[in-house]
Every structure is written in C-alpha cells, then in structure tokens.
C-alpha positions as CSV (number, residue, x, y, z in Angstrom):
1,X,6.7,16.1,-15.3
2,X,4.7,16.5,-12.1
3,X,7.2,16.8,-9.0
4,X,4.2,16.1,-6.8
5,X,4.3,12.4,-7.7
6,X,7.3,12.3,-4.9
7,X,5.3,11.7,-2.0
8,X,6.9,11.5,1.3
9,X,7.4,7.9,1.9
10,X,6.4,6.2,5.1
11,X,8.6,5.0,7.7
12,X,9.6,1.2,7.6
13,X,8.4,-1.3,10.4
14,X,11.1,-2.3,12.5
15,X,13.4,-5.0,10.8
16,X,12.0,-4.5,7.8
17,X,15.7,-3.5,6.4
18,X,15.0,-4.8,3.3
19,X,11.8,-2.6,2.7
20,X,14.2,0.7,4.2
21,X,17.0,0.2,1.2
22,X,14.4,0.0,-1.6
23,X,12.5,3.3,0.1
24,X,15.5,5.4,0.2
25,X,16.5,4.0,-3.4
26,X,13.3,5.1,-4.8
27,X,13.4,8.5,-3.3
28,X,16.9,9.1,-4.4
29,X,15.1,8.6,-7.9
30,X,12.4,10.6,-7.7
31,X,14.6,13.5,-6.3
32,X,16.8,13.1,-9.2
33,X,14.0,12.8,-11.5
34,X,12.9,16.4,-9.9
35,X,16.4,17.8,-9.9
36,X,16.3,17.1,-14.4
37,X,12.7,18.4,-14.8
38,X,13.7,21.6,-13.3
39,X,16.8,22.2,-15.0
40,X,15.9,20.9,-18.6
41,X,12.7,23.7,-17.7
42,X,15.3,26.4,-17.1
43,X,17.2,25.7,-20.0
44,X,14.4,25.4,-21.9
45,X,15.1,21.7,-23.3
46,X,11.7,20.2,-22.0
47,X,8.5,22.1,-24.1
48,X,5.2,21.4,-22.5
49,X,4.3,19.1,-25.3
50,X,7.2,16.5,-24.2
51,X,6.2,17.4,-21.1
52,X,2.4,16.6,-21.6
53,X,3.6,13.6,-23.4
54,X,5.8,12.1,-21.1
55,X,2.9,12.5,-18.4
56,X,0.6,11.0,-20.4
57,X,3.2,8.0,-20.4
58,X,3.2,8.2,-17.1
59,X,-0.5,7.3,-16.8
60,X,-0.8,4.8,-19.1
61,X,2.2,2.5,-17.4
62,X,2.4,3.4,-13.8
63,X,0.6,1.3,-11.0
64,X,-2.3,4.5,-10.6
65,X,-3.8,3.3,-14.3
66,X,-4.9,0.3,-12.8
67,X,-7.9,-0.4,-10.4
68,X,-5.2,0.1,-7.1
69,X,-4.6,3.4,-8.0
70,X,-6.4,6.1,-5.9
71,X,-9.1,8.5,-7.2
72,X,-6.8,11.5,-6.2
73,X,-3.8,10.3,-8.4
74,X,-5.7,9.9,-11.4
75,X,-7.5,13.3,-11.0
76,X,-3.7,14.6,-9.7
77,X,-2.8,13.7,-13.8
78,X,-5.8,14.4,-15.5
79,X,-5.3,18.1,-13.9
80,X,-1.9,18.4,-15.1
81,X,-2.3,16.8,-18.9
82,X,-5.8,19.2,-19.1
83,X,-4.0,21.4,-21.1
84,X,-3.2,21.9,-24.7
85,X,-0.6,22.8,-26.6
86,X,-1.6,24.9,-29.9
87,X,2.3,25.4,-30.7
88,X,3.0,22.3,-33.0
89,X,6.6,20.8,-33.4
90,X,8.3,22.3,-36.5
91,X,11.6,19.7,-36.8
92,X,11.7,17.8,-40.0
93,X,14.1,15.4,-41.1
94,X,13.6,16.8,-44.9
95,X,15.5,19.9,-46.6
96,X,13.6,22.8,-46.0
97,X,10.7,21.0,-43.9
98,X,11.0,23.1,-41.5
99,X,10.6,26.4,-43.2
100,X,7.4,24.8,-44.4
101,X,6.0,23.9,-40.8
102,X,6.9,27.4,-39.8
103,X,5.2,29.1,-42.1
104,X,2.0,27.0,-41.8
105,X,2.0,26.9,-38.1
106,X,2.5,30.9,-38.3
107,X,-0.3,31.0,-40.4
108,X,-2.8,28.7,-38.3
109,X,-2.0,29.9,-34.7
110,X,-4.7,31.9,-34.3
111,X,-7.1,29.3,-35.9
112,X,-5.4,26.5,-33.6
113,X,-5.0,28.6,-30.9
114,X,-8.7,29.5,-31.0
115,X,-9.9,25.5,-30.7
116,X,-7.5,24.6,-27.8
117,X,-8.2,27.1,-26.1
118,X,-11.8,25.9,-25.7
119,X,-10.6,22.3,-25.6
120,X,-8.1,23.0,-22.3
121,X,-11.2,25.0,-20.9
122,X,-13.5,22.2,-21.5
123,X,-10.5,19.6,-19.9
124,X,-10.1,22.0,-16.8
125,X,-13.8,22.5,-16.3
126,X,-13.6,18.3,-16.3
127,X,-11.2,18.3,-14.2
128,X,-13.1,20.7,-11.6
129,X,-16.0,18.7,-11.5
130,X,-14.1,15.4,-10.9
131,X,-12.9,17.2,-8.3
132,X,-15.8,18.1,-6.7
133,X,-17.0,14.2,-7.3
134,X,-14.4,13.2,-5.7
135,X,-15.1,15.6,-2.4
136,X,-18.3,14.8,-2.0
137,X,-17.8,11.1,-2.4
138,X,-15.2,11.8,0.2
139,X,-17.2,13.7,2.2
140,X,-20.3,11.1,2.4
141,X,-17.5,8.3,2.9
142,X,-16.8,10.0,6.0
143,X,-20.3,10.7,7.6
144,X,-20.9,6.9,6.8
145,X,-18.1,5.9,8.8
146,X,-18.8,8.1,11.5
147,X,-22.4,5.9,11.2
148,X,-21.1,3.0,11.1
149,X,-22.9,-0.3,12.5
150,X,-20.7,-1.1,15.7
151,X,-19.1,-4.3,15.5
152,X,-21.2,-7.1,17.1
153,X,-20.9,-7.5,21.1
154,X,-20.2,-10.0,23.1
155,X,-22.2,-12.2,24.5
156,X,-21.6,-13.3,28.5
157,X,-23.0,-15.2,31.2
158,X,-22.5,-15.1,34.6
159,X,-23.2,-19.0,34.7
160,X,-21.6,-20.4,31.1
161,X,-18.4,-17.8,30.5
162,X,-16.6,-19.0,33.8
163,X,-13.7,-21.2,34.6
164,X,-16.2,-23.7,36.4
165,X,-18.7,-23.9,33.0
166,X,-19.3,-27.3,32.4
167,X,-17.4,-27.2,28.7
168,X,-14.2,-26.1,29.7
169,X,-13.3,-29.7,30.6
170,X,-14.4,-30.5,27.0
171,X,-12.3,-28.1,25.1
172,X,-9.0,-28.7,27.1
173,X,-10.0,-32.7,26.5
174,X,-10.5,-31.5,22.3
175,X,-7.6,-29.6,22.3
176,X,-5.1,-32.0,24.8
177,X,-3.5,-32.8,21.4
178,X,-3.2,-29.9,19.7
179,X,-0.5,-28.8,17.5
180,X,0.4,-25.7,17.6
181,X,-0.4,-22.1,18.7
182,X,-4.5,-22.3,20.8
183,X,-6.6,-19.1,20.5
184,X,-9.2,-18.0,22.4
185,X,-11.7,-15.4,21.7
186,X,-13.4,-13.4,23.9
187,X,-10.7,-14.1,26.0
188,X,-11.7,-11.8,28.4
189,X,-8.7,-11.5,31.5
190,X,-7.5,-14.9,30.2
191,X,-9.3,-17.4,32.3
192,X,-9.4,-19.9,29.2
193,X,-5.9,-18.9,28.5
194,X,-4.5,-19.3,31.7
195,X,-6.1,-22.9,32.2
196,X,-4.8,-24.3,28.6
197,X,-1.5,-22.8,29.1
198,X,-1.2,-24.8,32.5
199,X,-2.4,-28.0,30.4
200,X,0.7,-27.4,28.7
201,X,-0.5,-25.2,25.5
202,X,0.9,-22.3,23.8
203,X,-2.5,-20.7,24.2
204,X,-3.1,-17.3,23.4
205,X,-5.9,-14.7,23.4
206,X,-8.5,-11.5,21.9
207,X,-9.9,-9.4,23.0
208,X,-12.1,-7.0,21.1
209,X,-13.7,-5.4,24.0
210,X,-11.4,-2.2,26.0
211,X,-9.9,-2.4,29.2
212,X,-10.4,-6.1,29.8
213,X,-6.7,-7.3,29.5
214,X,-4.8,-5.3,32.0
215,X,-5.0,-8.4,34.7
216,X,-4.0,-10.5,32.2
217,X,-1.0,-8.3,31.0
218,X,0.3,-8.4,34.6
219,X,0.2,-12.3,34.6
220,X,2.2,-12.7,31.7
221,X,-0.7,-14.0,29.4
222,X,-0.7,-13.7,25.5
223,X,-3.8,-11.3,25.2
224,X,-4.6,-8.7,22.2
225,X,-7.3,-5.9,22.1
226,X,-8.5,-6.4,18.5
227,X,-11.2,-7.2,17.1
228,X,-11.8,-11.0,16.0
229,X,-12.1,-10.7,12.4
230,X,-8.9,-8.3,11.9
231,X,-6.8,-10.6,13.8
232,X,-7.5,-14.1,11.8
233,X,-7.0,-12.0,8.6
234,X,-3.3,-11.5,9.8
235,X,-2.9,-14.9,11.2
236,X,-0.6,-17.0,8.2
237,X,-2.6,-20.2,6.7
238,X,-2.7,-23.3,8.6
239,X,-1.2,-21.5,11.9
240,X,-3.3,-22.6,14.8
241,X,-3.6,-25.9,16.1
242,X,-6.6,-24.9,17.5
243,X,-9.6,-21.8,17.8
244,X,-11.8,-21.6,20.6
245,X,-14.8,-18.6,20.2
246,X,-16.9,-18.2,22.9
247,X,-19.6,-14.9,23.5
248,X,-18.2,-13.5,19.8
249,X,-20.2,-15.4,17.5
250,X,-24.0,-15.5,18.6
251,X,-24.8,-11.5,18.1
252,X,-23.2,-11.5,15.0
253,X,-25.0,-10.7,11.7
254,X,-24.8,-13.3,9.2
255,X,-21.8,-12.0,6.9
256,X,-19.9,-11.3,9.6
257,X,-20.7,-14.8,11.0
258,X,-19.4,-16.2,7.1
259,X,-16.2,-14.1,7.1
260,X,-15.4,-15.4,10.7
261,X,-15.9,-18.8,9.6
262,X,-14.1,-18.5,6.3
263,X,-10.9,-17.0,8.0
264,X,-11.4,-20.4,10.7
265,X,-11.3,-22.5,8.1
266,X,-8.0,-20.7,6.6
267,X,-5.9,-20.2,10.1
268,X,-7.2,-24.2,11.8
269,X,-4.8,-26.5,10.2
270,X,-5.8,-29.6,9.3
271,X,-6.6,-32.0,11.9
272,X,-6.9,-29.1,13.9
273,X,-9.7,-28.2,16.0
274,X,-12.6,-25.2,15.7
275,X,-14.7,-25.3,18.9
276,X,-17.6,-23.0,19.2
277,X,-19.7,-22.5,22.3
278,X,-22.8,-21.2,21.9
279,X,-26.3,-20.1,23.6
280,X,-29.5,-21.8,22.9
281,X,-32.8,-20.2,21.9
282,X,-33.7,-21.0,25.7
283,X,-30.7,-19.0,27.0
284,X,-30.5,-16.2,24.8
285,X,-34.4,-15.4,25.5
286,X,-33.9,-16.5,29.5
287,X,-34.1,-13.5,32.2
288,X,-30.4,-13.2,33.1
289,X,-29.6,-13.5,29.7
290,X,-27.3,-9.9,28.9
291,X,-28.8,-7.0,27.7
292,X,-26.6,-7.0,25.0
293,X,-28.6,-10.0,23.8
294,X,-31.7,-8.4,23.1
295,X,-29.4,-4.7,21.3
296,X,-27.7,-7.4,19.4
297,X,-28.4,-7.7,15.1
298,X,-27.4,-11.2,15.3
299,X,-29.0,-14.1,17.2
300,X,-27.5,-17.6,17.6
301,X,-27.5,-20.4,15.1
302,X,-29.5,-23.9,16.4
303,X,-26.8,-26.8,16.2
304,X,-27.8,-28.3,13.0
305,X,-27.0,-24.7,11.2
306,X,-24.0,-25.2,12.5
307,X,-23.3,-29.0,11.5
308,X,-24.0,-27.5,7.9
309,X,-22.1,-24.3,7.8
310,X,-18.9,-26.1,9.5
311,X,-19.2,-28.9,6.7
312,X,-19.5,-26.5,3.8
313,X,-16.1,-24.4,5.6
314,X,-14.0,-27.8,6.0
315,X,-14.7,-29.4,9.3
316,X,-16.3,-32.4,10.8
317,X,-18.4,-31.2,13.9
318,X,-20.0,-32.9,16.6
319,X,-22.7,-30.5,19.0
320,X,-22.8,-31.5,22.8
321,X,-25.5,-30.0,24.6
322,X,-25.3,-28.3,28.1
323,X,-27.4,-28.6,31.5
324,X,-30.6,-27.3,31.3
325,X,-30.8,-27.0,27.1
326,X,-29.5,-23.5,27.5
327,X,-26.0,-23.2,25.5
328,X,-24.0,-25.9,23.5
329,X,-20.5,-26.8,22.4
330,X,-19.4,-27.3,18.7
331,X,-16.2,-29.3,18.4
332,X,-15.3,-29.3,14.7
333,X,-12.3,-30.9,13.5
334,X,-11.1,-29.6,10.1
335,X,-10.6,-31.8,7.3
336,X,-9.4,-29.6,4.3
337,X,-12.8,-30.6,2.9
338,X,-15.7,-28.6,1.7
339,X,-16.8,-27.2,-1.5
340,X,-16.2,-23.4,0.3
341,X,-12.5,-24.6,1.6
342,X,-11.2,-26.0,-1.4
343,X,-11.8,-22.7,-3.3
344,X,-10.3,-21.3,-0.2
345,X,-7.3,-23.0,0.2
C-alpha cells in the first residue's frame, strides 16, 4: 500500500470540535495502516501482487474513483499499480498443486517475464505522459487565472449613491417591515447601513471594493470586503428579510447578472424584499456618468427586463422611476414563485 495516501490533514475551524475528533481518528488510522505495511514488507508477508491488489481495491472503492477525486490522486495510483508482477502465486489447496505450479512457473518465467516487462514499460510510459497532461493542464490553468476577466465594478454617482438620493426613503419605507437580517451591497462606508440600522434593522453590509470599510469598522457597522456573489453563496436559504444592491449589478455581464439573481432568489425569504436600484440608458451614457461605466462588459437592464427576470427568479416587482429619467428603483417582493425558483428551492 501507498503510505503517501496519509496526507497531512488541515487544521479545524474554530468550534468545529466535532470535525477535530474525526481528523485525529482518521489519522491515527492511516498511521496504523503505515505502521502494518511496513512491517508485513520487512517480514516479507505482503508480496507486491497483494500489494498491487489491494491498491487496486483501493481505487475502485475509495472517494478518488469518483468524479470529486483529483487528477493527481488518480495519477498518484495509476503510478504505483503500473507495474507487473511476472512471479505467479504457486498455493494450491490440492495434494501436490503446488509442485505443479512450481515447476510450470519455473519453466515460463522467462517467457512471462519477457511480456510484463514490456506491459509495466508501456503502463509507466502511460503514466509519464498523464503526468505531463496533467502539468501542462496545470500550467495553462494558471496563466488563465492570472488572465482572468476582473470581476465587474461598481457603479457610483455623485448625485444617486448618497444618503440624500431620492430612493433611500423608498427602500427604508419597503423594508420598515422586514424580517430579519437587511443587506446592502455596495455598501460602501455604510451610509445605507447606518440609516436602516437607526430605523431599527439588523442591517448589514459588502463590500467588494478595498479599503472602503475602515470608517465603517470604527463605527461599529456590520461591513464585509467580499465580493457579492461569494457572500450570497454562503448565506443559508431563506436568511435575509431583505437585499438591497445598488452600483453592483448594472456593469455586470449577463451570467454573472443570472447567478446574482439566482442566489437572491435563494437567501430573500418569502415575503421578503429584493430591491434593485439601477441607472437608466440616460445616466449611464450622461457626462458625469463614471469612467468605470464606459470599461464596464455589462451595461444596465431597462425596467421591463427586469419585471421579467425577477418573475422568472420568484418575485413580484414594481419599477419607480427617478428625477430626470436617469436611474430607477426595483422593489421586488418574493413570492416562492417562478418556474427558475421552484427548481431552485
């Protein structure tokens, strides 16, 4: 057996005491395991055959056979079974069997020995190549994340991302009855945060842009520097009572527009309320629009879009348009409904 299959195991989270025991249980096995390889090698009790068999075993039951299993685990096993063994078992549970297989296998060693030999070169030449595969796919994995697409940016105003924008009064009016935990995203240094939180919410916020939280942190506010789409995927189903996005949705790309809205539709509980400020064609293409507006891969959606991509996620919206025609507010209640939901939920 392969004493490299003992990885070092990582350390548990904090309070995860459970998680610790069973860690230290399964390395105590694995050492033990190691421990009985070794000295059934030295007294010569395990042949490479049972050894080769039992790895074999290995690989067809343990977790790497199926699609989680990693790329180097498999290649980890198909390196050690590449050999094989020309020296056949002899016992025989018949009188004089084993005279028999002796004196055959003494007379075909050379002939056996000849053809396995060219079968474990042909394995270990298989293995190599895998190898190098497996490096180069690791290799271009690696230059493609260092060229990744950036995540979208955010998109601010001077005039419509302020405490004094004319929709703030609208979404502390949606959310006055909401129930449970409020998120805000970009939350910037809190200025949503801090005036739902003095309306009496447990509000909360993220923040996927650097360096924008520290005022925030010093006032006691709930902000995270993450990224939107990471932190709803660790959010539990049916947590928040209600999601405001603001400046995180209009320079996104359509999938990453979908997943955001798939992942709403899973952390909003029902009766809870999605509420989506957004620029118009008219501010997104006015002259004190961002410059991240016009580097941005996304562009924003015209109300109706919206009214049809809520509906198919879950959610009864209503669009109220702003001063001037150049941003609007989607209040969205969610319902459970949807063709997209149901399979969701």
């Amino acid at each position: 057996m392969t004493e490299a299959r003992a990885q070092p195991l990582p350390e548990p989270a904090e309070g995860d005491e459970g998680l610790d025991e069973a860690q230290l249980y399964l390395a105590r096995v694995m050492a033990e395991i190691d421990e009985e390889v070794l000295r059934r090698r030295a007294s010569g009790d395990l042949p490479p055959r049972i050894e080769h068999e039992l790895d074999e075993l290995f690989l067809r039951f343990s977790p790497m056979a199926g699609r989680n299993g990693s790329i180097e685990e498999a290649l980890a096993v198909v390196e050690s079974t590449s050999f094989v063994d020309p020296v056949v078992p002899v016992r025989s549970s018949k009188s004089g069997g084993a005279v028999v297989k002796k004196a055959i296998r003494k007379a075909s060693i050379w002939y056996v020995g000849w053809v396995t030999a060219q079968i474990s070169q042909f394995a270990s030449a298989t293995s190599r190549t895998l190898r190098a595969i497996d490096d180069r796919l690791e290799a271009l994995q690696s230059d493609f994340d260092s060229q990744r697409v950036p995540a979208a940016p955010v998109i601010e105003t001077a005039w419509g991302h302020r405490p004094g924008a004319w929709w703030v009064g609208r979404v502390e009016e949606a959310l006055r009855d909401a129930k449970g935990r409020v998120l805000h995203a970009a939350a910037g240094d809190g200025w949503l945060v801090r005036l739902l939180a003095q309306g009496g919410l447990d509000a909360y916020g993220v923040e996927p842009r650097v360096g924008r939280i520290d005022r925030a942190e010093v006032e006691g506010l709930d902000l995270r520097e993450e990224p939107l789409v990471a932190h709803l995927r660790a959010v539990a189903p049916d947590a928040l009572g209600g999601l405001v996005l603001s400046g995180v949705l209009d320079a996104m790309t359509a999938p990453e527009r979908d997943a955001a809205i798939d992942l709403a539709s899973r952390v909003v509980a029902d009766g809870g309320r999605l509420v989506v400020h957004s620029l118009s064609a008219v501010g997104w293409a006015a002259e004190d629009a961002p410059v991240e507006a016009d580097l941005a891969s996304g562009s924003p959606l015209r109300p109706r879009s919206w009214v049809a991509l809520l509906e198919a996620a879950g959610f009864r919206s209503e669009i109220v348009e702003g001063p001037g025609a150049r941003d609007y507010l989607v209040i969205a209640v969610s319902d459970g409904g949807g063709e997209e939901a149901a399979t969701r939920r």
